[in-house]
PQR file of N, CA, C, O and H, with PARSE charges and radii, in Angstrom:
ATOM      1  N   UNK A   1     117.234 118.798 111.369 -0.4000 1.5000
ATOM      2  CA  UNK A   1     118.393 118.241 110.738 -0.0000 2.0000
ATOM      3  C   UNK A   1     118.050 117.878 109.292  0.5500 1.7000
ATOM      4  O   UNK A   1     117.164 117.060 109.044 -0.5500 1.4000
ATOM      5  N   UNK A   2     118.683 118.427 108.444 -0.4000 1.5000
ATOM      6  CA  UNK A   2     118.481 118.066 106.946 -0.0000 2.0000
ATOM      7  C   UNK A   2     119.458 116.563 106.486  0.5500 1.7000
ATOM      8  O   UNK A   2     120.685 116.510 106.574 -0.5500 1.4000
ATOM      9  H   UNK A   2     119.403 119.091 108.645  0.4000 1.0000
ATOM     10  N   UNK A   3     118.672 115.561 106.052 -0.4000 1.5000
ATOM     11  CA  UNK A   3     119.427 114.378 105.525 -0.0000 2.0000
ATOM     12  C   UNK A   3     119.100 114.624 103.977  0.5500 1.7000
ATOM     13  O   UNK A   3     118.129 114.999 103.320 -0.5500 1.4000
ATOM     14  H   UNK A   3     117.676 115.604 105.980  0.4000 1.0000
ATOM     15  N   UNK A   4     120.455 114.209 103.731 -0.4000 1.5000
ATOM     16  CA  UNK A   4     120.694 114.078 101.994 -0.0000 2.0000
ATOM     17  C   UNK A   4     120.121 112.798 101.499  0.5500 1.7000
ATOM     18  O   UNK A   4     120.217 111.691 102.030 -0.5500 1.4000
ATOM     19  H   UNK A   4     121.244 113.905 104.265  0.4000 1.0000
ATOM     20  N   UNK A   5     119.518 113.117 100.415 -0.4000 1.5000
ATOM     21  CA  UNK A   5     119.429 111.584  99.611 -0.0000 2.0000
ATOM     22  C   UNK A   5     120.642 110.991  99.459  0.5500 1.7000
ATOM     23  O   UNK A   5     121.779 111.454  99.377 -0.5500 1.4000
ATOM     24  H   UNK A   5     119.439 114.016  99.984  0.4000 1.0000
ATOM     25  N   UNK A   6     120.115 109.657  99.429 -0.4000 1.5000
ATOM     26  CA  UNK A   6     121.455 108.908  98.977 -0.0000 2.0000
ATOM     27  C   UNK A   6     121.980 108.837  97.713  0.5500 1.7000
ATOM     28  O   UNK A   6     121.056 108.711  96.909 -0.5500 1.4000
ATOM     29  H   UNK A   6     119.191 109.280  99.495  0.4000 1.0000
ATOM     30  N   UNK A   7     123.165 108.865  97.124 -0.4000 1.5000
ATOM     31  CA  UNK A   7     123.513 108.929  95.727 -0.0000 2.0000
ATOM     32  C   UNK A   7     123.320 107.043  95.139  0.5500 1.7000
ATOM     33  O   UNK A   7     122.740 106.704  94.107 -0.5500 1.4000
ATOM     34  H   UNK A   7     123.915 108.967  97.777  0.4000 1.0000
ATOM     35  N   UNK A   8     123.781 106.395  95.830 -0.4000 1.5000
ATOM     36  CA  UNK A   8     123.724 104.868  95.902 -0.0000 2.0000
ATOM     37  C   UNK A   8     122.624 103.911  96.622  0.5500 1.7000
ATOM     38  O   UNK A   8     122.322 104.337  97.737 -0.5500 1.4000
ATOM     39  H   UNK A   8     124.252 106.671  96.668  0.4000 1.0000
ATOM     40  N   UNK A   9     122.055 102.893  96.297 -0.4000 1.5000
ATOM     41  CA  UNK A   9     121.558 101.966  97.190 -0.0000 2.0000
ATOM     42  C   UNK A   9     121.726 100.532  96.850  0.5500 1.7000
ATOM     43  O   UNK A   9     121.651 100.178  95.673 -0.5500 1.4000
ATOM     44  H   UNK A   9     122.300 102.547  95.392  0.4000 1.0000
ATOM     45  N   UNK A  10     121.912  99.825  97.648 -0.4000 1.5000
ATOM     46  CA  UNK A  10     121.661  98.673  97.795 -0.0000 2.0000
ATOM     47  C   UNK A  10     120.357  98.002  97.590  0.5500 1.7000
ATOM     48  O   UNK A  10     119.440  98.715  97.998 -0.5500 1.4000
ATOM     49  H   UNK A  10     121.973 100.112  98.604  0.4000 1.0000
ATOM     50  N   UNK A  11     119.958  96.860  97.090 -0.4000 1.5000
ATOM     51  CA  UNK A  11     118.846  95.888  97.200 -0.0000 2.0000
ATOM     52  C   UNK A  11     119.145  94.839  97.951  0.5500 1.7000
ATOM     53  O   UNK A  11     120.134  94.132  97.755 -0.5500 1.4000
ATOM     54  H   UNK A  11     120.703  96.281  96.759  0.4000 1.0000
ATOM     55  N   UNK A  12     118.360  94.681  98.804 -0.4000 1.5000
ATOM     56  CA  UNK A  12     118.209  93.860  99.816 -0.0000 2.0000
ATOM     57  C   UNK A  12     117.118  92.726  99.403  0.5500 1.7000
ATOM     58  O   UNK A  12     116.348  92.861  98.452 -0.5500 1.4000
ATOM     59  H   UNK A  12     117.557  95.255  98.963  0.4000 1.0000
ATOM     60  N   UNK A  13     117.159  91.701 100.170 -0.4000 1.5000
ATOM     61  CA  UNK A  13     116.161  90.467 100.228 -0.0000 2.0000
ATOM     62  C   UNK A  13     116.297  89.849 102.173  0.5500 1.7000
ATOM     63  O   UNK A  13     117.216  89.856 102.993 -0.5500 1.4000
ATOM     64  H   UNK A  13     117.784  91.591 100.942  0.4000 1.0000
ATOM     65  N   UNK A  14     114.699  89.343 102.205 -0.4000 1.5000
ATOM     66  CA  UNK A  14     115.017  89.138 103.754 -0.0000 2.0000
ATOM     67  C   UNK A  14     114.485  87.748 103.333  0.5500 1.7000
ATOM     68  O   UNK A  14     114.644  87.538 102.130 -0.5500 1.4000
ATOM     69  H   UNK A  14     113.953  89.338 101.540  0.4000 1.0000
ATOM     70  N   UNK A  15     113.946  86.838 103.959 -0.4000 1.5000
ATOM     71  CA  UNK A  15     114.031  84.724 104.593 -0.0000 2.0000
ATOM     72  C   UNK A  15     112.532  85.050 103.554  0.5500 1.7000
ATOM     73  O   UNK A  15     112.556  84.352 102.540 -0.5500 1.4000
ATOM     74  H   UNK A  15     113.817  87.009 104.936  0.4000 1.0000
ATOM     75  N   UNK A  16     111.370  85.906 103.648 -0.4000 1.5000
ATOM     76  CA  UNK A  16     110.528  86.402 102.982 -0.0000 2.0000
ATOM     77  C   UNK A  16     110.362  86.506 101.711  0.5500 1.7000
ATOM     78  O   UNK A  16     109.336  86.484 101.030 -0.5500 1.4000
ATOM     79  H   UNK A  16     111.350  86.472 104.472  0.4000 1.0000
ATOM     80  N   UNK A  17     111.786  86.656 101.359 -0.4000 1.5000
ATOM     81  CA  UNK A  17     111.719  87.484  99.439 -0.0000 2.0000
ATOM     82  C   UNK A  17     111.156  88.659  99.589  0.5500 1.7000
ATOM     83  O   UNK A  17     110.386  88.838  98.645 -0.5500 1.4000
ATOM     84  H   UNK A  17     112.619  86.674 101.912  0.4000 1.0000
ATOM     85  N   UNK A  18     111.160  89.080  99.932 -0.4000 1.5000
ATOM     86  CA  UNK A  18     110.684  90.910  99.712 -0.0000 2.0000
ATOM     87  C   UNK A  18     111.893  91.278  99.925  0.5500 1.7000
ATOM     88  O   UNK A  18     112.820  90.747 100.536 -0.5500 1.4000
ATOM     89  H   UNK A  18     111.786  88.935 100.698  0.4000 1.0000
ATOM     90  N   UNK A  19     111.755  92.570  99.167 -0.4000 1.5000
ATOM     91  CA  UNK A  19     112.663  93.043  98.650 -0.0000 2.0000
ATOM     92  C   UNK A  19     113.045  94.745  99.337  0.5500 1.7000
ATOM     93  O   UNK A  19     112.059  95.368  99.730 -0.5500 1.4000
ATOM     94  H   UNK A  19     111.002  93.001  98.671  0.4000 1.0000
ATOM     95  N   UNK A  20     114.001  95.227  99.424 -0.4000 1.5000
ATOM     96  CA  UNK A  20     114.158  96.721 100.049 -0.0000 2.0000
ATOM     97  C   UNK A  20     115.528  97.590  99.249  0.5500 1.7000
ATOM     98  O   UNK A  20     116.689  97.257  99.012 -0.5500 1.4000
ATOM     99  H   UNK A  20     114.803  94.721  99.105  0.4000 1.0000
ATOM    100  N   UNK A  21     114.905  98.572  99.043 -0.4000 1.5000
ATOM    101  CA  UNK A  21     116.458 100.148  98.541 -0.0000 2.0000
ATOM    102  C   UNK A  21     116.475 100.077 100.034  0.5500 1.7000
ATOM    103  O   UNK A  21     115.616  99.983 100.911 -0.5500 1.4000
ATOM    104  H   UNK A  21     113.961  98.842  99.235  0.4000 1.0000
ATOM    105  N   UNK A  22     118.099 100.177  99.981 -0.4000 1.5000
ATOM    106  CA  UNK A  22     118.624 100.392 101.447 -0.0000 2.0000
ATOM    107  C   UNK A  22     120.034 101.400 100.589  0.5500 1.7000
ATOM    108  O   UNK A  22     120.579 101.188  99.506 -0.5500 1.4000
ATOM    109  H   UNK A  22     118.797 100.253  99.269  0.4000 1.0000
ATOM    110  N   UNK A  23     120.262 102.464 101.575 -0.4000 1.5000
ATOM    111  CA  UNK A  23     121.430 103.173 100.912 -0.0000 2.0000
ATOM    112  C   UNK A  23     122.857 102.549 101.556  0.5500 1.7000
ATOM    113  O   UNK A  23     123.091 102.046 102.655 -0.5500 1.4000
ATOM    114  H   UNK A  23     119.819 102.637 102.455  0.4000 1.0000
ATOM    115  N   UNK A  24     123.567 102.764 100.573 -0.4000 1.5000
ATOM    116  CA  UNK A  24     124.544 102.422 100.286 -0.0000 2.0000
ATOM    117  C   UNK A  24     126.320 102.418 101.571  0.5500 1.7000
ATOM    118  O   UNK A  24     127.489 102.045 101.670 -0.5500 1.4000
ATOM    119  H   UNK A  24     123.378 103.173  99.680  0.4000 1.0000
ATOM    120  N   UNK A  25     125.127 103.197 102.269 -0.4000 1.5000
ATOM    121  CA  UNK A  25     126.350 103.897 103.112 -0.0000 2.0000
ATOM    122  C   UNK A  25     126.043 103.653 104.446  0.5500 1.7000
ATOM    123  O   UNK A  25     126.749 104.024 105.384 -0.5500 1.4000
ATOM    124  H   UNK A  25     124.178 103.500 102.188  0.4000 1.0000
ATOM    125  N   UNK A  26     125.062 103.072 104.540 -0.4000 1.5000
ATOM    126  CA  UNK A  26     124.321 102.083 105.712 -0.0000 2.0000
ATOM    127  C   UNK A  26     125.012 100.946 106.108  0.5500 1.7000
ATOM    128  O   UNK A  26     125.871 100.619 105.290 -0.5500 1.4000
ATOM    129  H   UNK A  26     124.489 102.771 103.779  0.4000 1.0000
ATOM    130  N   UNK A  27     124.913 100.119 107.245 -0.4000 1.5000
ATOM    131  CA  UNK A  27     125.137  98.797 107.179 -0.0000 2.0000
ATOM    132  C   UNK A  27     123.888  98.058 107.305  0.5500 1.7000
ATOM    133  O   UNK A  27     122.990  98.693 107.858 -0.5500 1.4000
ATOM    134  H   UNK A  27     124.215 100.385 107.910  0.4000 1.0000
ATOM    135  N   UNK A  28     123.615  96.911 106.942 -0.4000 1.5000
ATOM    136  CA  UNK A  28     122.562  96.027 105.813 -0.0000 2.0000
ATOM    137  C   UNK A  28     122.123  95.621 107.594  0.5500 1.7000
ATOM    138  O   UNK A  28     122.982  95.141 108.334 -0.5500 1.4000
ATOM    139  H   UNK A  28     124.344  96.395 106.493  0.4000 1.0000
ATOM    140  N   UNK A  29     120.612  95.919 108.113 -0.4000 1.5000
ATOM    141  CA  UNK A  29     119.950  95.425 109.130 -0.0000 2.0000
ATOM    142  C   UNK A  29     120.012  93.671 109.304  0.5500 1.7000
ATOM    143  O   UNK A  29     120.079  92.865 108.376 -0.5500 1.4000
ATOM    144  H   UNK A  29     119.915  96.309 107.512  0.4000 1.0000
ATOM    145  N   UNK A  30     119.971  93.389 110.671 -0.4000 1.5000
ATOM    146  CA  UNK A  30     119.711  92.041 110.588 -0.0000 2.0000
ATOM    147  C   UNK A  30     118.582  91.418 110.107  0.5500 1.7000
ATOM    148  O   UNK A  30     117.472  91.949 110.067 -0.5500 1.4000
ATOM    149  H   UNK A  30     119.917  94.044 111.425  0.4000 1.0000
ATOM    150  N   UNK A  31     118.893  90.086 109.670 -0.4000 1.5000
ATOM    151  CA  UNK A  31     117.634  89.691 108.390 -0.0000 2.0000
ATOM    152  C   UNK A  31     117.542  89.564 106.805  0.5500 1.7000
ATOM    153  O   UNK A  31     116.898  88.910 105.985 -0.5500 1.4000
ATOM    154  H   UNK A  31     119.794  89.655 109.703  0.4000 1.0000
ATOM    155  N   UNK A  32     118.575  90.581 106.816 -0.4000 1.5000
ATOM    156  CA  UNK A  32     118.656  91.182 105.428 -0.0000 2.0000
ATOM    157  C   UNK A  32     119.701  90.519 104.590  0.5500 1.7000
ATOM    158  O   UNK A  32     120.471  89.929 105.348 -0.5500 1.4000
ATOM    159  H   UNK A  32     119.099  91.113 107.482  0.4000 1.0000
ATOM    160  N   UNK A  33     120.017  90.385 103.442 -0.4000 1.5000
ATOM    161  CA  UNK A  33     121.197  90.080 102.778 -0.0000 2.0000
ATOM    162  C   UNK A  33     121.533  91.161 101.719  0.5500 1.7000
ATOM    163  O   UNK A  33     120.828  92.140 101.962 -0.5500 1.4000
ATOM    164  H   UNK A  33     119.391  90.864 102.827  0.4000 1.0000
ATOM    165  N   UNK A  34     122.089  91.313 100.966 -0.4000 1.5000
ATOM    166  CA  UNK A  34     122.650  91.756  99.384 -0.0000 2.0000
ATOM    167  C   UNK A  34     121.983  91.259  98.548  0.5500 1.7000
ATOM    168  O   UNK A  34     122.028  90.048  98.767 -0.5500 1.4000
ATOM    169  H   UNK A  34     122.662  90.518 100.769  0.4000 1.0000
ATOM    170  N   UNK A  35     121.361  91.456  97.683 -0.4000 1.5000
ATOM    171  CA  UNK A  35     121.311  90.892  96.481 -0.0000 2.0000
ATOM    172  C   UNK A  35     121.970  92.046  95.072  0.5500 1.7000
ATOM    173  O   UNK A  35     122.127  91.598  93.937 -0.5500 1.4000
ATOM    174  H   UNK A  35     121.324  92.439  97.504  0.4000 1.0000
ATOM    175  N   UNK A  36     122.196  93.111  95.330 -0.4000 1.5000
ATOM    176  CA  UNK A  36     122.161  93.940  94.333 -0.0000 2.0000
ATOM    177  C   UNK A  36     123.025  94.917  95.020  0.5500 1.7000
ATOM    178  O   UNK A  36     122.636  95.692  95.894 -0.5500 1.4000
ATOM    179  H   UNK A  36     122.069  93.475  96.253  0.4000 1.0000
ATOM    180  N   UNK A  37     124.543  94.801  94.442 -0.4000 1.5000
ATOM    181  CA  UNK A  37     125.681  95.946  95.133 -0.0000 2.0000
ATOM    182  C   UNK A  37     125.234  97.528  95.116  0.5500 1.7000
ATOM    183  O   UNK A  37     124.066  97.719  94.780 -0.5500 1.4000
ATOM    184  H   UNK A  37     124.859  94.172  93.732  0.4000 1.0000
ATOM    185  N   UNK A  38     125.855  98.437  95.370 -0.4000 1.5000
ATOM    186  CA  UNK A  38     126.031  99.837  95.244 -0.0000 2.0000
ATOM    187  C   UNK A  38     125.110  99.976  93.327  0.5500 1.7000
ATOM    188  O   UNK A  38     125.083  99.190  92.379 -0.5500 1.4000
ATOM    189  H   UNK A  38     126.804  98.281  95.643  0.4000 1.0000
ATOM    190  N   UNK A  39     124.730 100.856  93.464 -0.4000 1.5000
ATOM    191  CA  UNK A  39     123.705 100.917  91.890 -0.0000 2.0000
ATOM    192  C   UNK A  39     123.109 102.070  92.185  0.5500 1.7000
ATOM    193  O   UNK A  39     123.075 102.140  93.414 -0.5500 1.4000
ATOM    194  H   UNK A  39     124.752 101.494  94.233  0.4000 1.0000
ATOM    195  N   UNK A  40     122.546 103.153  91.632 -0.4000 1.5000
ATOM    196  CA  UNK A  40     121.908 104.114  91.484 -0.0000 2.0000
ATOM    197  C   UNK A  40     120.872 103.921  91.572  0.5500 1.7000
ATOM    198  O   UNK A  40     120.621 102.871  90.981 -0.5500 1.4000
ATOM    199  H   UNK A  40     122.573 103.096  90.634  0.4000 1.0000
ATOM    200  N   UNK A  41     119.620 104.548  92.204 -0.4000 1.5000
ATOM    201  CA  UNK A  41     118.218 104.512  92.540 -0.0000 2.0000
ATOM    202  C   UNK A  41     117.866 103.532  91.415  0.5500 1.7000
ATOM    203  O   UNK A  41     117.787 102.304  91.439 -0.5500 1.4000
ATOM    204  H   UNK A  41     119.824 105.401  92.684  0.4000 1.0000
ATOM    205  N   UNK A  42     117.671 104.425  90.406 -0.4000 1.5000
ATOM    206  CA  UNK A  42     116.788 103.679  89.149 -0.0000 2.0000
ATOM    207  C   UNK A  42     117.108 102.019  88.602  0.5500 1.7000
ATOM    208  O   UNK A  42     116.346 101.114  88.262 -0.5500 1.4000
ATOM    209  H   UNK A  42     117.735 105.423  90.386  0.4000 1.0000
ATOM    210  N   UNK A  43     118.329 102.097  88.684 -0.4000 1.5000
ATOM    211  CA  UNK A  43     118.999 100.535  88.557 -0.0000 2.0000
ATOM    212  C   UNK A  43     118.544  99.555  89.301  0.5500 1.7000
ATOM    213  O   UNK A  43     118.209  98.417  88.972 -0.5500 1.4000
ATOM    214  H   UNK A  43     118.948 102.832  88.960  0.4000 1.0000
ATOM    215  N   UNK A  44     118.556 100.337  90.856 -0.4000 1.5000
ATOM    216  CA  UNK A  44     117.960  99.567  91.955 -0.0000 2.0000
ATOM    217  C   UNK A  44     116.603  99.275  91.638  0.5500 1.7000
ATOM    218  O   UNK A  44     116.097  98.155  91.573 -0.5500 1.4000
ATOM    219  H   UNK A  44     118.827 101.262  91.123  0.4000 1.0000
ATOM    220  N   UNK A  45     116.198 100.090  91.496 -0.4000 1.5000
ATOM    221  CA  UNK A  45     114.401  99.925  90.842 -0.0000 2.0000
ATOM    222  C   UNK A  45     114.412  98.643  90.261  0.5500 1.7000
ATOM    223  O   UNK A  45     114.023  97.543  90.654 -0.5500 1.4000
ATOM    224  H   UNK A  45     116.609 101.000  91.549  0.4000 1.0000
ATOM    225  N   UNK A  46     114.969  99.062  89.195 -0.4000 1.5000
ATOM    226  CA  UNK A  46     114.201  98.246  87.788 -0.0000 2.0000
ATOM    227  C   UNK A  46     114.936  96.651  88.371  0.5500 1.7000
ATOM    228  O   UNK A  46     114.329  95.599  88.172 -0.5500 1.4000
ATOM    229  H   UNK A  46     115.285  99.955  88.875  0.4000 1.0000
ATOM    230  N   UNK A  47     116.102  96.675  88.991 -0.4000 1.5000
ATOM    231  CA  UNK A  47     116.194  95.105  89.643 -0.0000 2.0000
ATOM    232  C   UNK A  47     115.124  94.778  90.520  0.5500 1.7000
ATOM    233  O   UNK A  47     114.593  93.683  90.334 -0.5500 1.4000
ATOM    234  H   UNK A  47     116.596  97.530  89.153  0.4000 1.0000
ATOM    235  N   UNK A  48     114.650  95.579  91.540 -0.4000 1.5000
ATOM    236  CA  UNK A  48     113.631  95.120  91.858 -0.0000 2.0000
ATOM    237  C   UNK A  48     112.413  94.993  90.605  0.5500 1.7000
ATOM    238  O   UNK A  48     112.164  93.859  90.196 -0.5500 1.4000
ATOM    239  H   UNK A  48     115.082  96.468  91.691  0.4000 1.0000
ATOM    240  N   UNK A  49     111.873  95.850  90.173 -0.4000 1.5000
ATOM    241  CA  UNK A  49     110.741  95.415  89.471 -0.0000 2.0000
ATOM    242  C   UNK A  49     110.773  94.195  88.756  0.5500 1.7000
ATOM    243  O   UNK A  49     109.706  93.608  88.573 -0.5500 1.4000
ATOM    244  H   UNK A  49     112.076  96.772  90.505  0.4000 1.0000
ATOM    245  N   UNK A  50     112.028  93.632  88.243 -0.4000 1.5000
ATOM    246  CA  UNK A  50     112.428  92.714  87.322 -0.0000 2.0000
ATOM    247  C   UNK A  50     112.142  91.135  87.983  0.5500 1.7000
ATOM    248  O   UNK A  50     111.744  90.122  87.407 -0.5500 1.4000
ATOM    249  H   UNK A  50     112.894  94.109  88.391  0.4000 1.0000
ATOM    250  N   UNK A  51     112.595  91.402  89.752 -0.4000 1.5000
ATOM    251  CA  UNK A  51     112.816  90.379  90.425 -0.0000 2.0000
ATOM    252  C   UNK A  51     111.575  89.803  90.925  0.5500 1.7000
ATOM    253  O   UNK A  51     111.027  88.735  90.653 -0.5500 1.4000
ATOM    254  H   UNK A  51     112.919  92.224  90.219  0.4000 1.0000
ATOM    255  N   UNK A  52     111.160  91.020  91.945 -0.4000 1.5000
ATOM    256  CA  UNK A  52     109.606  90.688  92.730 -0.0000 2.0000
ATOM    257  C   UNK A  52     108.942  90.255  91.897  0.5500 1.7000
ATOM    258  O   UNK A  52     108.929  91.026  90.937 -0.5500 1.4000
ATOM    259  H   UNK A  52     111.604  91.888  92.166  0.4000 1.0000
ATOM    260  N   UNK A  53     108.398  89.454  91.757 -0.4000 1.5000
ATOM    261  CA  UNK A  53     106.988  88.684  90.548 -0.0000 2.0000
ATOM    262  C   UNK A  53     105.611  89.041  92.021  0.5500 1.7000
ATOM    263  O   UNK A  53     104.597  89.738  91.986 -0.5500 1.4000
ATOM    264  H   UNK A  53     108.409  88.827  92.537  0.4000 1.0000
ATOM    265  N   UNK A  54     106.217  88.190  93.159 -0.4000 1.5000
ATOM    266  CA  UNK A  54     105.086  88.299  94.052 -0.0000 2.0000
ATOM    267  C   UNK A  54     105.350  88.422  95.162  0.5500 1.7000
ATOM    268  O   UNK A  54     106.175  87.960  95.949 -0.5500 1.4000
ATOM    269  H   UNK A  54     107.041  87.624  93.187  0.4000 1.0000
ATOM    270  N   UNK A  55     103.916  89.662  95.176 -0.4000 1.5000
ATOM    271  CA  UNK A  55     104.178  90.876  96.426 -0.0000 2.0000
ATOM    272  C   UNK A  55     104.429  90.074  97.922  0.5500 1.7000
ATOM    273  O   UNK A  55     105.197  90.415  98.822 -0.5500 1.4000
ATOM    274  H   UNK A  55     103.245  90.038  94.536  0.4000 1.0000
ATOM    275  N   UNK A  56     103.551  88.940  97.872 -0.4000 1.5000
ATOM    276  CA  UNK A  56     103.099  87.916  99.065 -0.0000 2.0000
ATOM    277  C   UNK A  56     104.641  87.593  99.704  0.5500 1.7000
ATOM    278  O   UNK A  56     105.721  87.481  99.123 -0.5500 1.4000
ATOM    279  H   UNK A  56     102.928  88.663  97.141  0.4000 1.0000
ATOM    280  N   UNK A  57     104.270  87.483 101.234 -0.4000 1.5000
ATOM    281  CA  UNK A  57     105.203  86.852 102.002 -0.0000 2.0000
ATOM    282  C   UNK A  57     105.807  84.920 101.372  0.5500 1.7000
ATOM    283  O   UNK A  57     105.124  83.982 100.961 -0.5500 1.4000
ATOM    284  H   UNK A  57     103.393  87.573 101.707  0.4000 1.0000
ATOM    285  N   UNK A  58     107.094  85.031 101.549 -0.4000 1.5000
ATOM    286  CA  UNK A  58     107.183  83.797 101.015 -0.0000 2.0000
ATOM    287  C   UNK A  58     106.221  82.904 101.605  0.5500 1.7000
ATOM    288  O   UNK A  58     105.381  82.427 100.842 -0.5500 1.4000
ATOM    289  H   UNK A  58     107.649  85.793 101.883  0.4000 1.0000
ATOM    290  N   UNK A  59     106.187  82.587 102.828 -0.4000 1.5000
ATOM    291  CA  UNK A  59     105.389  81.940 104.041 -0.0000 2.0000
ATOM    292  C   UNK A  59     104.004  81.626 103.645  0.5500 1.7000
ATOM    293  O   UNK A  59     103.312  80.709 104.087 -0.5500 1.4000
ATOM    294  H   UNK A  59     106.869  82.974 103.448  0.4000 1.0000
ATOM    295  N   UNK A  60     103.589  82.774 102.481 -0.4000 1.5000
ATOM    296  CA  UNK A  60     101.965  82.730 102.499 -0.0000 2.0000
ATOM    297  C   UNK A  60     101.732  81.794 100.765  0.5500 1.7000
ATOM    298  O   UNK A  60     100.810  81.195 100.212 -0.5500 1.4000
ATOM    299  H   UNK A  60     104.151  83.519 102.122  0.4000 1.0000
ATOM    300  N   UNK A  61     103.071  82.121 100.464 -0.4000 1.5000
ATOM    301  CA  UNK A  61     102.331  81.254  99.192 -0.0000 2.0000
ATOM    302  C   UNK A  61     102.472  79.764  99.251  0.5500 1.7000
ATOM    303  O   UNK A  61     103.074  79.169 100.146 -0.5500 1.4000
ATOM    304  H   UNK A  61     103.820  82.607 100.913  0.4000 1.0000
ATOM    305  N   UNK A  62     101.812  79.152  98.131 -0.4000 1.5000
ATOM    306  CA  UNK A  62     101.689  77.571  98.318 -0.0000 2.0000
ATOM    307  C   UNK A  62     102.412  77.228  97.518  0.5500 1.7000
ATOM    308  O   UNK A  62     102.607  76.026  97.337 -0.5500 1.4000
ATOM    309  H   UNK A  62     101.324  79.636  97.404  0.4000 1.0000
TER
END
Protein backbone atom coordinates (compact mmCIF):
# COMPACT_ATOMS: atom_id res chain seq x y z
CA UNK A 1 0.00 0.00 0.00
CA UNK A 2 1.55 3.32 -0.99
CA UNK A 3 0.84 6.29 1.70
CA UNK A 4 1.21 9.86 0.58
CA UNK A 5 3.05 12.39 2.51
CA UNK A 6 1.18 14.69 4.20
CA UNK A 7 0.76 18.18 2.65
CA UNK A 8 -0.03 19.67 6.36
CA UNK A 9 0.96 18.91 9.99
CA UNK A 10 0.17 19.70 13.15
CA UNK A 11 2.58 20.27 16.30
CA UNK A 12 1.74 18.59 19.11
CA UNK A 13 2.95 18.81 22.90
CA UNK A 14 2.26 15.91 25.47
CA UNK A 15 2.20 16.54 30.03
CA UNK A 16 6.24 16.01 28.99
CA UNK A 17 6.86 19.03 26.63
CA UNK A 18 8.11 17.11 23.86
CA UNK A 19 7.09 17.91 21.05
CA UNK A 20 5.62 15.84 17.69
CA UNK A 21 4.68 16.63 13.47
CA UNK A 22 1.51 14.84 13.50
CA UNK A 23 -0.39 15.24 10.02
CA UNK A 24 -2.99 17.18 9.66
CA UNK A 25 -5.64 14.86 8.64
CA UNK A 26 -5.20 12.61 11.64
CA UNK A 27 -6.99 12.92 14.85
CA UNK A 28 -4.46 14.22 17.69
CA UNK A 29 -3.66 10.70 19.95
CA UNK A 30 -4.52 10.67 23.54
CA UNK A 31 -2.02 12.70 25.61
CA UNK A 32 -1.44 15.01 23.09
CA UNK A 33 -2.70 18.60 22.61
CA UNK A 34 -2.30 21.36 19.67
CA UNK A 35 0.05 23.68 19.97
CA UNK A 36 0.62 24.64 16.31
CA UNK A 37 -2.60 24.46 13.74
CA UNK A 38 -2.46 22.99 10.12
CA UNK A 39 1.21 24.60 8.79
CA UNK A 40 3.41 23.07 6.24
CA UNK A 41 6.29 20.69 7.22
CA UNK A 42 8.93 23.38 7.37
CA UNK A 43 6.81 25.89 9.46
CA UNK A 44 6.13 23.00 11.64
CA UNK A 45 9.83 22.53 11.97
CA UNK A 46 11.12 25.70 12.65
CA UNK A 47 8.13 26.04 15.52
CA UNK A 48 9.45 23.23 16.87
CA UNK A 49 13.10 24.11 16.70
CA UNK A 50 12.18 27.58 18.07
CA UNK A 51 10.18 25.98 21.01
CA UNK A 52 12.08 22.75 22.30
CA UNK A 53 15.10 24.43 24.21
CA UNK A 54 15.22 20.92 26.13
CA UNK A 55 15.33 17.58 24.73
CA UNK A 56 14.76 16.09 28.52
CA UNK A 57 11.47 14.75 29.77
CA UNK A 58 9.74 17.48 31.72
CA UNK A 59 9.78 14.98 34.81
CA UNK A 60 13.60 14.75 34.59
CA UNK A 61 14.52 18.26 34.86
CA UNK A 62 15.00 20.19 38.14
Amino acid sequence: MHEETPSHYLVLINEEEQYSLWPADLAVPAGWRTVLPASTKEEALAYVEANWLDMRPASLRS
